[in-house]
C-alpha positions in Angstrom: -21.0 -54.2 11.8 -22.2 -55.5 15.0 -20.2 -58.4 16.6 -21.1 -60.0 20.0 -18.6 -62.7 21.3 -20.4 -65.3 23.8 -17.4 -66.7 25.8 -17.4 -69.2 28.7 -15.0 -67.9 31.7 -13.1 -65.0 32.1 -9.4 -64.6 30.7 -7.2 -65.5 33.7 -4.1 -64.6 32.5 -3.2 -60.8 32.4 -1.0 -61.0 29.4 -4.0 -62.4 27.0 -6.4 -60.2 28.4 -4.2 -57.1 27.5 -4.3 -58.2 23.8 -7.4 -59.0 23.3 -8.5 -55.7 24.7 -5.7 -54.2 22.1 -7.5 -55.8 19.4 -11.0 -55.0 20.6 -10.3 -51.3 20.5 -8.3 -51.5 17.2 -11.4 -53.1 16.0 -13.7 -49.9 17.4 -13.8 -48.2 14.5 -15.0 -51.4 12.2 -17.2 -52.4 14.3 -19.6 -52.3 17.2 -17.8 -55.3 19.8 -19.8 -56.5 22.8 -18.6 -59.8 25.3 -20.7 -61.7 27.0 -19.3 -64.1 30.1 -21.0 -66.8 30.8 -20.2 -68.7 34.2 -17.9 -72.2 33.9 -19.8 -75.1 35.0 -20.7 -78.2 33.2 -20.6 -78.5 29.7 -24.9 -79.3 29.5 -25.6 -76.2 31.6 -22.8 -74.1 29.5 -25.1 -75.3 26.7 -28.5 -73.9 28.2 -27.2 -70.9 29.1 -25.3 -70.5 25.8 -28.7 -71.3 24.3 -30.6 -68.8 26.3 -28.3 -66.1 25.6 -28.8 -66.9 21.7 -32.3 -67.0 22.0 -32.3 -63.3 22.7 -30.0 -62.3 19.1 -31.5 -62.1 15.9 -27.7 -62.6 14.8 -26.1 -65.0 12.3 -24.1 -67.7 14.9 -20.6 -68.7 14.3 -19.5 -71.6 16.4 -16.2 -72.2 17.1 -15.3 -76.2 16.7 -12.8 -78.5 15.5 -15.1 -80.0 13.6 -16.0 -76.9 11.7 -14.7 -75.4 8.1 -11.2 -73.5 8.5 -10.6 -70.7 6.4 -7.3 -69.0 5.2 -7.8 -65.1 6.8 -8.4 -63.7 3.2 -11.8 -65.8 3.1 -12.4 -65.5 6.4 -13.0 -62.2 5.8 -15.0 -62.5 2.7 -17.7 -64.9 5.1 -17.1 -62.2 7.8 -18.4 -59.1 4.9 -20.7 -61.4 3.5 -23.2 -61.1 6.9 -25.4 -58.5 6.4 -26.6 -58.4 10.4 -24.8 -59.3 13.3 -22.5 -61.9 14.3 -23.0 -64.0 17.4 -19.2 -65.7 17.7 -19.6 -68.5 20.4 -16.7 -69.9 22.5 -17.3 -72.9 24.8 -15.5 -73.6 28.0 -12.4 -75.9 28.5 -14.1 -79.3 28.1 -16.1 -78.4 24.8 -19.3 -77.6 23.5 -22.8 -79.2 24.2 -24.4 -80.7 20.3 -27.4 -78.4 20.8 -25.5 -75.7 20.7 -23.3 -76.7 17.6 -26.7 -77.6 16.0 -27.8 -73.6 16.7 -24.6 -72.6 14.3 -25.0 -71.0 10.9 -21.6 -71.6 10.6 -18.9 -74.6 12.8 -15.6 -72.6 12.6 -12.2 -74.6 13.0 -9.5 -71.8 13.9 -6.8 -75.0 12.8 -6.6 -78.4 13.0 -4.5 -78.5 16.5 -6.7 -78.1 19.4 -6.2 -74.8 21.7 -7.5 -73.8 25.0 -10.4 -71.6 25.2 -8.2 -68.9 26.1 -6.2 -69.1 23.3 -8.9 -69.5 21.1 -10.6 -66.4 22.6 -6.6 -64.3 21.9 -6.9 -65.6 18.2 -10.6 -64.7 17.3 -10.2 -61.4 18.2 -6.6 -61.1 16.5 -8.9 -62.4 13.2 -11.9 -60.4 13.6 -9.6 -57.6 13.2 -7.6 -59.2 10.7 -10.6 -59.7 8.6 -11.8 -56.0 8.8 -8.4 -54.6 8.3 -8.9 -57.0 5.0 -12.2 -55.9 4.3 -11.5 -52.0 4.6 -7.9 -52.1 2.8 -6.0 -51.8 5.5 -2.1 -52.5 5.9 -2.4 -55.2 8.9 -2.7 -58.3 6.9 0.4 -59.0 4.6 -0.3 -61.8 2.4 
């Protein structure tokens, strides 16, 4: 599987970078991982250059959103094994998302109904991406 996460920022804090690289090479052997950081700035020129970077995939795009459908990790998964090409997984900066790019979605994703900062969000995508593929291959990380 080929996964490409589209993030506005860089992690800041040491800590949550160190897990999220955990889980990216945990993940290595499910699937092909590549990050793209894309500058903070406003959130309509986050949206163009969010845009632009989708315009070059030929990926399904999964938005991450509060308004989005959440999923128990078990289903998750199933959406996750049900993509037969890539996965674009798109993260917006600190003061949201601009429409157009929620409008560019295959799928609006709610990680919960409480509201997280983009770091966090970042931490617990990739803890679920791996989560899901653990799930997916029979693996012993997810205890229902």
């Amino acid at each position: 599987m080929l996964i490409k996460i589209v993030v506005i920022g860089r992690l800041k804090d040491r800590a949550l970078q160190a897990r999220c690289d955990e889980f990216a090479k945990w993940l290595g052997p499910y699937a092909k991982l590549e990050i793209r950081e894309l500058p903070d700035s406003t959130v309509e020129r986050e949206g163009k250059a969010i845009l632009k970077e989708l315009d070059r995939e030929r990926g399904a795009v999964v938005v991450l959103s509060e308004e989005g459908r959440e999923f128990t990790s078990t289903a998750f998964a199933s959406v996750l094994g049900n993509f037969n090409r890539k996965v674009v997984f798109v993260i917006g900066g600190p003061y949201g998302l601009d429409p157009a790019v929620k409008a560019r979605a295959e799928l609006l994703w709610s990680l919960s109904k409480l509201t997280f900062t983009h770091e966090i969000a970042r931490f617990l995508l990739f803890e679920q991406l791996f989560r899901a593929s653990s799930i997916l291959r029979g693996g012993s990380y997810h205890n229902p």
